[in-house]
C-alpha positions in Angstrom: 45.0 -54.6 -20.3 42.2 -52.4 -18.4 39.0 -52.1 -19.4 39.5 -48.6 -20.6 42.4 -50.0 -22.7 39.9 -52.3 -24.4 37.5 -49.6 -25.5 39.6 -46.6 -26.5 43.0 -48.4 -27.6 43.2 -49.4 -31.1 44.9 -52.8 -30.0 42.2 -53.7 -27.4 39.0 -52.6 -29.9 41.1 -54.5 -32.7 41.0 -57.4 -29.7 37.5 -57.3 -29.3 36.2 -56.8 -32.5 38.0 -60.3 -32.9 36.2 -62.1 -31.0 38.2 -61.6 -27.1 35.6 -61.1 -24.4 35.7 -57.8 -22.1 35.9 -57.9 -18.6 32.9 -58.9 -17.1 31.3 -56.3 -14.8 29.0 -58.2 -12.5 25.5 -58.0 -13.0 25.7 -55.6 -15.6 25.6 -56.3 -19.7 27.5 -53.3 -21.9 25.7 -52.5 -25.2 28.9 -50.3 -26.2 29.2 -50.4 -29.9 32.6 -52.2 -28.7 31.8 -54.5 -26.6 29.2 -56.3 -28.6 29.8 -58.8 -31.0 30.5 -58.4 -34.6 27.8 -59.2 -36.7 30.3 -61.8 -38.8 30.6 -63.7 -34.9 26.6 -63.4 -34.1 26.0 -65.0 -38.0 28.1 -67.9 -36.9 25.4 -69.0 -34.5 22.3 -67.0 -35.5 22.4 -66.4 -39.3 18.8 -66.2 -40.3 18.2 -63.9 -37.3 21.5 -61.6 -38.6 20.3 -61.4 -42.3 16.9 -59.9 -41.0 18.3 -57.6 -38.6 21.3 -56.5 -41.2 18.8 -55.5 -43.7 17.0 -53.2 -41.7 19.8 -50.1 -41.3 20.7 -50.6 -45.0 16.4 -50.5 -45.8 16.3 -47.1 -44.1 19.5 -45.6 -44.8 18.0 -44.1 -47.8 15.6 -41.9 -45.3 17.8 -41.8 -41.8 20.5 -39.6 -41.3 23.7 -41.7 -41.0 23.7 -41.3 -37.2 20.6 -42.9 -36.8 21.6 -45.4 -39.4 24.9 -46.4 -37.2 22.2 -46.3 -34.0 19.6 -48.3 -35.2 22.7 -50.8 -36.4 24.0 -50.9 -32.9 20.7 -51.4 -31.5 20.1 -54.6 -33.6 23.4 -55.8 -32.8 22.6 -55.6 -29.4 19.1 -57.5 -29.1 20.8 -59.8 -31.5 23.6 -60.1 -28.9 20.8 -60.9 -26.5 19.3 -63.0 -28.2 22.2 -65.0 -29.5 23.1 -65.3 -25.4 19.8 -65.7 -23.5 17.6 -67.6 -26.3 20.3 -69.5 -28.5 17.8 -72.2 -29.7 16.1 -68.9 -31.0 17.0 -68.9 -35.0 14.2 -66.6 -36.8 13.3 -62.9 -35.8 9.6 -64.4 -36.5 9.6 -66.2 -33.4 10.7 -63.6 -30.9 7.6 -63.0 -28.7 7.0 -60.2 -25.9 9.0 -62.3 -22.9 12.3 -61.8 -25.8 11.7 -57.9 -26.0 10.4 -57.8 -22.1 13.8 -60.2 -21.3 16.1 -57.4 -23.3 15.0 -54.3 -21.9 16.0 -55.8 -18.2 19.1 -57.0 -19.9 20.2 -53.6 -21.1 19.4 -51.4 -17.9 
């Protein structure tokens, strides 16, 4: 299966959703909504982190149009994703410092 297979065929984002890991491009980390964990895999690992990010989009969905809702979601998922990967002994959102924030934006470029 191609990498384009994984991301716009139901069978590969069904695939990935479930846990299967995407090809790995060298040097480079994707932050597509599909390639990312699920927040159900990250809680496995990180679950205090996961509860405080998950409340966040659901906090401000009463103000954010649904777009921003999903982007803001996808976002957290993705500095959780980082997190979860480059700090695992980190477990609490409270102890994320600047080198954590400084660490993702590198890891997203």
């Amino acid at each position: 299966m191609s990498k384009s297979d994984l991301t716009t065929s139901p069978e590969g984002a069904r695939s990935l959703l479930a846990g299967a890991q995407p090809p790995a491009v060298p040097g480079r980390h994707s932050c597509h909504p599909l390639l990312l964990p699920t927040w159900d895999l990250l809680e496995a690992t990180h679950p205090q982190v996961v509860t405080t990010m998950r409340a966040f989009p659901s906090q401000v969905a009463c103000v954010l149009r649904p777009g921003s809702v999903t982007g803001a979601d996808v976002a957290l998922r993705s500095f959780t994703t980082y997190l979860a990967a480059e700090h695992p002994a980190l477990q609490r959102v409270r102890d994320v410092d600047r080198s954590q924030v400084e660490g993702f934006k590198t890891w997203v470029a």
